[in-house]
N, CA and C of each residue as an Amber inpcrd file, in Angstrom:
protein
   492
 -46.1070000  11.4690000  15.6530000 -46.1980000  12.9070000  15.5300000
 -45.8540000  13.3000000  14.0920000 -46.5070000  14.3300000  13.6250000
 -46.1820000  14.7470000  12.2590000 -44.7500000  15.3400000  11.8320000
 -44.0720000  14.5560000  10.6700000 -42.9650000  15.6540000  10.5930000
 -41.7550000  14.8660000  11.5580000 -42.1690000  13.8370000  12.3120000
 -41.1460000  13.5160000  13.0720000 -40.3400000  12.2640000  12.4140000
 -39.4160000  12.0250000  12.4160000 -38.5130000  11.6750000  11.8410000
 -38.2880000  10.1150000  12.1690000 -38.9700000   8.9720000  12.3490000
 -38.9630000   7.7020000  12.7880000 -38.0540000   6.8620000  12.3100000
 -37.3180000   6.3480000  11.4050000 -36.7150000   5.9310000  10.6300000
 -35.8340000   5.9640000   9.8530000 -34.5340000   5.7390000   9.4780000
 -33.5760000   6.2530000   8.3660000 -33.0730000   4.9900000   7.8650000
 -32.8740000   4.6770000   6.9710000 -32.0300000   3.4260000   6.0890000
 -31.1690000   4.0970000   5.1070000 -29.4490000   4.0860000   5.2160000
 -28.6090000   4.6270000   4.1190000 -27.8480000   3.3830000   3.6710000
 -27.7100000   3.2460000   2.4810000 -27.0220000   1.9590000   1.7830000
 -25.9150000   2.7160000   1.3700000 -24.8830000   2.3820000   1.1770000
 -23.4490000   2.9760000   0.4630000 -23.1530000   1.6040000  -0.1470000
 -23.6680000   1.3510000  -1.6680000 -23.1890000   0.0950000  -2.3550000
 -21.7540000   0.0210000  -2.5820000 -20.8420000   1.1300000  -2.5630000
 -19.3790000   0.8020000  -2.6490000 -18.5990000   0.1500000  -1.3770000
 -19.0630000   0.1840000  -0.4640000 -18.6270000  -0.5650000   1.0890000
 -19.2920000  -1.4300000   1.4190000 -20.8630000  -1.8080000   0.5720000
 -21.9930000  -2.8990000   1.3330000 -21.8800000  -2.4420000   2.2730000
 -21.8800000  -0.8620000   3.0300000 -22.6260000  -0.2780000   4.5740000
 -23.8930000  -0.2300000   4.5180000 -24.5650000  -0.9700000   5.3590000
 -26.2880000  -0.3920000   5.6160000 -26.4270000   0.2130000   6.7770000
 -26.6550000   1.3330000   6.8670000 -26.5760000   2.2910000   8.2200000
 -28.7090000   2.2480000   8.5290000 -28.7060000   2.1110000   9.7120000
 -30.4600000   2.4140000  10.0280000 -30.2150000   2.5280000  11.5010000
 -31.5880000   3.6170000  11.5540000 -32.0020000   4.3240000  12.9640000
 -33.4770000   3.7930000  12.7560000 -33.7550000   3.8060000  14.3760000
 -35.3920000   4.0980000  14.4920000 -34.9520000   4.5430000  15.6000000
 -36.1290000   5.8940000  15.6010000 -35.6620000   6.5770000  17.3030000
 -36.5370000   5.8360000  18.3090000 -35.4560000   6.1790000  19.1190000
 -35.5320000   5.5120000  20.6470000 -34.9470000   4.3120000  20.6670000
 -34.5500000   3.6440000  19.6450000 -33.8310000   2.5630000  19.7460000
 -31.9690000   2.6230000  19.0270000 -31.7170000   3.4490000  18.9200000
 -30.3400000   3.4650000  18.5110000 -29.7420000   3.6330000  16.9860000
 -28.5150000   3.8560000  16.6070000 -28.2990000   3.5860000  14.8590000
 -27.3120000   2.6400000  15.0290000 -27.1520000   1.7430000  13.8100000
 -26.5600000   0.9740000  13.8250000 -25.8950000   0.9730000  12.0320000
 -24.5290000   0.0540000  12.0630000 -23.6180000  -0.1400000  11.1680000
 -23.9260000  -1.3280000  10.7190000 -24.4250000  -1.5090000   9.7020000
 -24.6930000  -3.3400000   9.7750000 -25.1900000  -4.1180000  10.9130000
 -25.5910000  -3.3250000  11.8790000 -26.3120000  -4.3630000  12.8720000
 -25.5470000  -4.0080000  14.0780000 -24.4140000  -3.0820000  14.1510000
 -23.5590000  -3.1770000  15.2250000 -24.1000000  -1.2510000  15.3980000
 -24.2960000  -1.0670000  16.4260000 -24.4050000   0.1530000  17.2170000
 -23.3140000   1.0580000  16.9020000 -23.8910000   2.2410000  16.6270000
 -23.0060000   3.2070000  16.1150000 -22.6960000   4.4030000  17.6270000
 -21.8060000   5.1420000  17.7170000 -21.6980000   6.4360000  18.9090000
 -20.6670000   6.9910000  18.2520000 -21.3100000   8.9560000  18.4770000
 -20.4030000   9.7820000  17.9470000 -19.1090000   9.4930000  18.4420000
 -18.4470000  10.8440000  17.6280000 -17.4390000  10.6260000  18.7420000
 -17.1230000  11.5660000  19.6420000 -15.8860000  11.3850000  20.5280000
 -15.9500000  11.9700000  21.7400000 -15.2140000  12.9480000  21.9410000
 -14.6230000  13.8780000  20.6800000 -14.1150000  14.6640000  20.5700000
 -14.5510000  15.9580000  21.0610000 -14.0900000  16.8330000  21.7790000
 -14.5430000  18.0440000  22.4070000 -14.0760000  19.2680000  21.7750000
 -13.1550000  19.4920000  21.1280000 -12.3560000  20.6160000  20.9490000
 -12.6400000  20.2870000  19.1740000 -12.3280000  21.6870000  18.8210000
 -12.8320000  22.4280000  17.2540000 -11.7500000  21.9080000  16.4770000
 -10.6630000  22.7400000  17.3240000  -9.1510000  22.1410000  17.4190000
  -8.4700000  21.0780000  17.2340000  -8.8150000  19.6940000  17.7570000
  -8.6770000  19.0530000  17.0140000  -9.9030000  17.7880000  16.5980000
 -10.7500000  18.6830000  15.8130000 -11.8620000  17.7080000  15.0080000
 -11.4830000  17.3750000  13.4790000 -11.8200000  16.3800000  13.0580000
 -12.1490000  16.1400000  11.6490000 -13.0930000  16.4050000  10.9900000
 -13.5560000  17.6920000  10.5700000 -15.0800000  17.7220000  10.0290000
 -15.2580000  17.6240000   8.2080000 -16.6600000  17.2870000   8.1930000
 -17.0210000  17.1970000   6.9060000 -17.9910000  18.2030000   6.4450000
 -18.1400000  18.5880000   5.1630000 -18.8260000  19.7480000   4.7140000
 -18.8390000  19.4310000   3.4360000 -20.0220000  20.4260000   2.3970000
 -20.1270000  19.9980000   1.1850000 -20.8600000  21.2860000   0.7010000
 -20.8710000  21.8350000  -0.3330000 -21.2290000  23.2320000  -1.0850000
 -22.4730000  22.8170000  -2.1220000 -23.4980000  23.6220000  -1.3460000
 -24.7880000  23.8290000  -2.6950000 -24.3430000  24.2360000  -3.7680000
 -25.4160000  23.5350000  -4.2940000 -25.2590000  23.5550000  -6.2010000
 -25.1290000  25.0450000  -6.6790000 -25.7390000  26.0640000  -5.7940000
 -25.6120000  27.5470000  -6.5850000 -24.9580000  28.2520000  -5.7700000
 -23.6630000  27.6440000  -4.9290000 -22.4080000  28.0160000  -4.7190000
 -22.3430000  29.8000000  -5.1580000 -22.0080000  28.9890000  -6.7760000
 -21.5270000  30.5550000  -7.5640000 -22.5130000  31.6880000  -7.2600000
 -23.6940000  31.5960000  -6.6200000 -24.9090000  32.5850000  -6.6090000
 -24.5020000  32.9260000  -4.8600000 -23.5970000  32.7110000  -4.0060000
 -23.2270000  33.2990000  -2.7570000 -21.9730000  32.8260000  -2.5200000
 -20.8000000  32.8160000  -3.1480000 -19.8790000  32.2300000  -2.9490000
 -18.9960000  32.8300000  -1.7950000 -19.3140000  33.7520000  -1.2830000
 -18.3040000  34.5890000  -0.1450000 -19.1350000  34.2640000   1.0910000
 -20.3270000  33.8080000   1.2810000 -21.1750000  33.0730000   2.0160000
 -21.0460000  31.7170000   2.1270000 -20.7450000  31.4960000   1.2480000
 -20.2490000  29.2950000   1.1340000 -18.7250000  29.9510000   2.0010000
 -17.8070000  30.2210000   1.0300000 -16.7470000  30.3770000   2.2680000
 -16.2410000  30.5700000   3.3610000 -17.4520000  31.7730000   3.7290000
 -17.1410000  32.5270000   4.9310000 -16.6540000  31.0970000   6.0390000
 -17.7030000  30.4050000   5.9280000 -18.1880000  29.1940000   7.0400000
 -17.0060000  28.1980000   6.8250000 -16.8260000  27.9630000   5.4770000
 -15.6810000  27.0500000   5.1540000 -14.4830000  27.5070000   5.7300000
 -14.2400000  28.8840000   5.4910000 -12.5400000  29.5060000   6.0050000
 -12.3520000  29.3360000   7.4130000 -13.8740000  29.6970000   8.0270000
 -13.7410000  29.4640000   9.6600000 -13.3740000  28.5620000  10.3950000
 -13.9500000  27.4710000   9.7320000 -13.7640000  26.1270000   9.9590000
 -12.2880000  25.2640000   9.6640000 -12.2250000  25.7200000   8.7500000
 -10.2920000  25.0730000   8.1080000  -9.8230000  26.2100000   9.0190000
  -9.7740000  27.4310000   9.5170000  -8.4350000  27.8310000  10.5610000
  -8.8350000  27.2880000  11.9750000  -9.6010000  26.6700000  12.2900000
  -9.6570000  25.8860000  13.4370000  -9.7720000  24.8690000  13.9760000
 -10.0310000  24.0900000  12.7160000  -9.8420000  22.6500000  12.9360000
  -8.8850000  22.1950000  12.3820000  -8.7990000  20.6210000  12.9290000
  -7.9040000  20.0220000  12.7410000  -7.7320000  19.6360000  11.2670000
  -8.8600000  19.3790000  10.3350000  -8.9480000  19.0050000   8.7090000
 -10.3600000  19.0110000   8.4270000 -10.4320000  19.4140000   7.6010000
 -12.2820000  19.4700000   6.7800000 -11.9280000  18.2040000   5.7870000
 -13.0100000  17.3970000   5.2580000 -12.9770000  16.7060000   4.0610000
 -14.1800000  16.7610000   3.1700000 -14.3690000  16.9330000   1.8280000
 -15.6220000  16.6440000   1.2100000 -15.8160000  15.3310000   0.3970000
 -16.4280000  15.4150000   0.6380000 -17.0080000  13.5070000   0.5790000
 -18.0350000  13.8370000  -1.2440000 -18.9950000  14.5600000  -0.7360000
 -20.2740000  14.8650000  -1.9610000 -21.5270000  14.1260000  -1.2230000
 -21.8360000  13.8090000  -0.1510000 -22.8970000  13.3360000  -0.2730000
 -23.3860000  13.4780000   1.5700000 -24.4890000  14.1370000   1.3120000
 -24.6080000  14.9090000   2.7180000 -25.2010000  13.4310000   3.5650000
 -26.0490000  12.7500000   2.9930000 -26.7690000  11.5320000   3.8370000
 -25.2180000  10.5470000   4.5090000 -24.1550000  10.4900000   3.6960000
 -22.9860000   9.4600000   4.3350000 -22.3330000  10.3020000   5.2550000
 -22.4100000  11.0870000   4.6360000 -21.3880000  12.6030000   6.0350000
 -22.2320000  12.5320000   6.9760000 -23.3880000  12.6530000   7.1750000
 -24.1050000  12.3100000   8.1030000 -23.6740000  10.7670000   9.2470000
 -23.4230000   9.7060000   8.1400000 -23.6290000   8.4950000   8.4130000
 -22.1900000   8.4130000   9.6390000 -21.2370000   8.8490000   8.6430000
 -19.6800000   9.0760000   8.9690000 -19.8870000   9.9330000  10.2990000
 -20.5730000  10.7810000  10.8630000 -20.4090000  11.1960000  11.9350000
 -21.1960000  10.8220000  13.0130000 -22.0960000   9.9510000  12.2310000
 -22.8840000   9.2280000  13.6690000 -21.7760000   7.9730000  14.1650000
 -21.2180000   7.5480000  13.3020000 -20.5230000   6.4100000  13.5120000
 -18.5260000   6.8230000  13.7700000 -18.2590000   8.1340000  14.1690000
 -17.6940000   8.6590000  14.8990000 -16.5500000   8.9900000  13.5610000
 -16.5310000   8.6430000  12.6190000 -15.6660000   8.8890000  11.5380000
 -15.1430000  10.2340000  11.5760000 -16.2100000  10.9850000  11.7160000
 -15.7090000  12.7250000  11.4170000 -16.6110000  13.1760000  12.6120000
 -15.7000000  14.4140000  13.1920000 -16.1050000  14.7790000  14.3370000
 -17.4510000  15.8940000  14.3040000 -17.9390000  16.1140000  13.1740000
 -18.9050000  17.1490000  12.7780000 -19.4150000  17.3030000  11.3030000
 -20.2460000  17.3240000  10.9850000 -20.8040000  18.0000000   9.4730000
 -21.2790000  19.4630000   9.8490000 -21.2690000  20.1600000   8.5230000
 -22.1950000  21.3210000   8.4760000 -22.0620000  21.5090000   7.0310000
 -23.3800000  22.1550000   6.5780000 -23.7420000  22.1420000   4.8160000
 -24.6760000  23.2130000   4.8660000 -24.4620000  24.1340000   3.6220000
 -26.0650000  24.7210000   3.4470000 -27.1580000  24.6600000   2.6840000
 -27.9850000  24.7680000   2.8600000 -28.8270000  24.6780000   1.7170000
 -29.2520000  23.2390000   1.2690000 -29.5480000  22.7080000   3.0060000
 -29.4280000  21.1160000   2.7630000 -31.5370000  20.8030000   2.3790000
 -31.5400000  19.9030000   1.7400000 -33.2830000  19.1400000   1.4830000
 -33.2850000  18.3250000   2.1630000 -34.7190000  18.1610000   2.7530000
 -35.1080000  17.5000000   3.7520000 -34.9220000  15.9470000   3.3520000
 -34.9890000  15.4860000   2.0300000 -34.0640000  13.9720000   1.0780000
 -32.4970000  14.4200000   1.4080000 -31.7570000  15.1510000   1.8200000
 -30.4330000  15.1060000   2.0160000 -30.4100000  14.5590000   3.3320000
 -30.6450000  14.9790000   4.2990000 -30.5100000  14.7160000   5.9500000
 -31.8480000  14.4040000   6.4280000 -32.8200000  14.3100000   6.0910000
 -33.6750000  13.1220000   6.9850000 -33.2650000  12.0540000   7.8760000
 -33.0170000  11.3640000   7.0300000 -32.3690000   9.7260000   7.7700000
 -30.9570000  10.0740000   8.5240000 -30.3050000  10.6170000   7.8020000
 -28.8030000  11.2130000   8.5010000 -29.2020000  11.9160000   9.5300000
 -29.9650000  12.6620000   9.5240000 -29.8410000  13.3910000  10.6640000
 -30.3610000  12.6720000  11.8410000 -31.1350000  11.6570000  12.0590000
 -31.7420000  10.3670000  12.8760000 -30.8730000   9.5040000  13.1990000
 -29.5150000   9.3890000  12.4640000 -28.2080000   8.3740000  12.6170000
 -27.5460000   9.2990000  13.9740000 -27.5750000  10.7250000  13.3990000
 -26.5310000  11.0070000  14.2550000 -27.1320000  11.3510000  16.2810000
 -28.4540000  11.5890000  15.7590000 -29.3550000  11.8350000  17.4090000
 -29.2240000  10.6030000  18.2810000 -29.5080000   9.1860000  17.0850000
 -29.0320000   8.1470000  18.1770000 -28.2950000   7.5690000  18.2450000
 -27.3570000   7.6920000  17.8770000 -25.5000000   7.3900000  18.0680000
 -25.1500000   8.8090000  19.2600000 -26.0090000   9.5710000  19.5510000
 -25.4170000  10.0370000  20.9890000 -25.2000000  11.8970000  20.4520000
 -25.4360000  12.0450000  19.3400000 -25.0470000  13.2440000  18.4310000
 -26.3590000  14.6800000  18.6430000 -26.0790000  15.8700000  18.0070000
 -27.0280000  16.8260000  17.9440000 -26.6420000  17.1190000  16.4420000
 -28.1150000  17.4740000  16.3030000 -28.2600000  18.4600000  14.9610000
 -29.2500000  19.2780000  15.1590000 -28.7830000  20.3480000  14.8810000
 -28.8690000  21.6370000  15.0470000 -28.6850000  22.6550000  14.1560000
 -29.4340000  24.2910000  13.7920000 -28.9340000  25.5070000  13.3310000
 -27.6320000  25.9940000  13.6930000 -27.2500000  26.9570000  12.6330000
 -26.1570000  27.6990000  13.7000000 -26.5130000  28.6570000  14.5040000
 -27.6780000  28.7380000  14.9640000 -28.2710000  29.6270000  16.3410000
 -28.2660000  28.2990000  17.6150000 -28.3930000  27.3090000  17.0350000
 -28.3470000  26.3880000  18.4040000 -29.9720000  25.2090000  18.1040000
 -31.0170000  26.0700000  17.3500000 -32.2410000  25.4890000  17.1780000
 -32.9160000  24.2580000  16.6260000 -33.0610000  23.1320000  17.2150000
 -33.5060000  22.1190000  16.9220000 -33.2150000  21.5080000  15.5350000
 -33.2130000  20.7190000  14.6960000 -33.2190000  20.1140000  13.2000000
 -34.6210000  20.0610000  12.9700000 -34.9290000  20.6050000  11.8150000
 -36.6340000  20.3590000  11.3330000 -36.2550000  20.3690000   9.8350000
 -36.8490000  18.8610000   9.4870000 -37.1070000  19.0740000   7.6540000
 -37.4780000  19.9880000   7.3770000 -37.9850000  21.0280000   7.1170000
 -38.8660000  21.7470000   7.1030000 -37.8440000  23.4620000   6.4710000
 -36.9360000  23.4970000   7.4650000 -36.3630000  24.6180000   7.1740000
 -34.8680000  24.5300000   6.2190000 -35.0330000  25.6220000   5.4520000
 -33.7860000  25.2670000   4.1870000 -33.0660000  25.8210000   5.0750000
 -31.9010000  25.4780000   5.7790000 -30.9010000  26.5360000   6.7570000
 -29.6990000  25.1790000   6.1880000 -28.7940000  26.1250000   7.3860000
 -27.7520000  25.0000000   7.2460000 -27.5560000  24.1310000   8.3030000
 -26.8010000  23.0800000   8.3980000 -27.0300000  22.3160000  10.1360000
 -25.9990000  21.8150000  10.3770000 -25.4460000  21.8030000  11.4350000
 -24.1860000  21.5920000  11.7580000 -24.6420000  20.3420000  12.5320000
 -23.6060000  19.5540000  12.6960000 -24.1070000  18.0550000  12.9930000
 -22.4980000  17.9890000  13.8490000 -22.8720000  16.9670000  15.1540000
 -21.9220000  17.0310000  15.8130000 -22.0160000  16.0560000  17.2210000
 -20.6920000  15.6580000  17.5990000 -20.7740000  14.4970000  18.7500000
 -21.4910000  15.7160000  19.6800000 -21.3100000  17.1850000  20.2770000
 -21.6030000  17.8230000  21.1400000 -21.1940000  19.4320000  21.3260000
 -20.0980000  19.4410000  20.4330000 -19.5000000  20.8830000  20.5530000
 -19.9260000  21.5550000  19.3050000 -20.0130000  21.3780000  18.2020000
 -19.6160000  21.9910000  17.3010000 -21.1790000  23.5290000  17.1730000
 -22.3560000  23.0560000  17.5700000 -23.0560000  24.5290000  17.7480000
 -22.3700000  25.3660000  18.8740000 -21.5800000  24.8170000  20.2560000
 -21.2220000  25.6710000  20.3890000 -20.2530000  26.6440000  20.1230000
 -19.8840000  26.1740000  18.7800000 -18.4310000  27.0670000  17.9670000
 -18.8710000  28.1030000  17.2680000 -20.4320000  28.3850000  17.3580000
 -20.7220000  29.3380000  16.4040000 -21.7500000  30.7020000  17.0760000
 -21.3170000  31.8380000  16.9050000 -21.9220000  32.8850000  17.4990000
 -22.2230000  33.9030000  16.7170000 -23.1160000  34.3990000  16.5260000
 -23.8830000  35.3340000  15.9270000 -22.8180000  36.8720000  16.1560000
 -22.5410000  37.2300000  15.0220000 -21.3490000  38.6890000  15.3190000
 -22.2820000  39.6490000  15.0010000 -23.8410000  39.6520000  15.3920000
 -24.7590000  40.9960000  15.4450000 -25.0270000  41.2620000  13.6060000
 -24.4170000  40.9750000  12.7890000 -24.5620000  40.9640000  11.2830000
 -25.5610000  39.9170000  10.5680000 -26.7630000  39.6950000  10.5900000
 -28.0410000  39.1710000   9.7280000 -26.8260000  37.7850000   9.1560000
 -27.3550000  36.8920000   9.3100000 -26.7270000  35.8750000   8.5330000
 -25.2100000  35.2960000   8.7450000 -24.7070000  35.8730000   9.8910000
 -23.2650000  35.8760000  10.1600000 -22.8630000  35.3020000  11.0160000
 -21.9140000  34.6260000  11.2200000 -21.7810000  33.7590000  12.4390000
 -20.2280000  33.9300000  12.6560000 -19.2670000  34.2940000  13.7180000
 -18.0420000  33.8610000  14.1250000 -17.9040000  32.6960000  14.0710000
 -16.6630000  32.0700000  14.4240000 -16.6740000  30.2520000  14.1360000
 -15.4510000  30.5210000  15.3900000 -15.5360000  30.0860000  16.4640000
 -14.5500000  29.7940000  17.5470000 -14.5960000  28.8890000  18.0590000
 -13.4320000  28.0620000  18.7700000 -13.0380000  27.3270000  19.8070000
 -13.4700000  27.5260000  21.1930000 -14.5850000  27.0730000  22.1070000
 -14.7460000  27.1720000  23.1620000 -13.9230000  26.7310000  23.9220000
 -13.2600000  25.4580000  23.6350000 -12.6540000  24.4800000  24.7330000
 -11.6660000  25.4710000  25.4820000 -11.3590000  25.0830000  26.8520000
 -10.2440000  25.5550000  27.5370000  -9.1200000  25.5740000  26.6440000
């Protein structure tokens, strides 16, 4: 199918990690099978995140999402590199990514690590992952789109804790 995403290969030469997906058959760590992780709560996740280059051109918009996220989770980390944050959460390292203003060369392959290690990627409306659209995507073992709700304001999202 066009546009569909068959394949990912990420090398990280500072660890010798070779991370690869082909869908329908799984992602793997060097050869060993990767699965998110099984974290449920916002509360206590480890997530990863990383700020577009023209930051300074919406910076109360880069934050908004960032502030939401650090008062409810357990720790954010930035790494710099959206394809390993990817990698890191298919392989259960961090309990979620989300970035904006990601290129379809940023999360292609990442985003294929994390669907078959057991993961979703997704908008923050909830809507499928497509190269295609410049949005942002929250990446996650299972909860983390549902932490985000539209507060009726164009572009705006609350950031909450569902869990009991």
């Amino acid at each position: 199918m066009e546009g569909e995403i068959r394949y990912g290969v990420i090398y990280d030469p500072l660890t010798k990690e070779l991370f690869t997906a082909e869908k329908g058959t799984g992602a793997y760590l060097n050869g060993n099978p990767l699965r998110v992780s099984s974290t449920q709560s916002l509360n206590s996740s480890l997530l990863c995140t990383g700020f577009p280059y023209d930051i300074r051109q919406d910076l109360e918009g880069n934050l908004r999402h960032f502030r939401g996220f650090l008062m409810r989770a357990q720790a954010i980390r930035r790494d710099g590199t959206a394809a390993l944050d990817l990698c890191y959460t298919a392989a259960g390292r961090f309990d979620g990514f989300w970035e904006q203003k990601l290129r379809p060369w940023d999360v292609a392959a990442g985003s294929l690590m994390v669907t078959e290690a057991g993961g979703t990627v997704s908008d923050y409306q909830g809507k499928p992952f497509s190269i295609y659209a410049l949005k942002s995507w929250p990446a996650t073992a299972s909860f983390m789109s549902r932490c985000l709700r539209c507060s009726g304001k164009s572009r705006e999202y609350e950031i909450y804790d569902p869990s009991p």
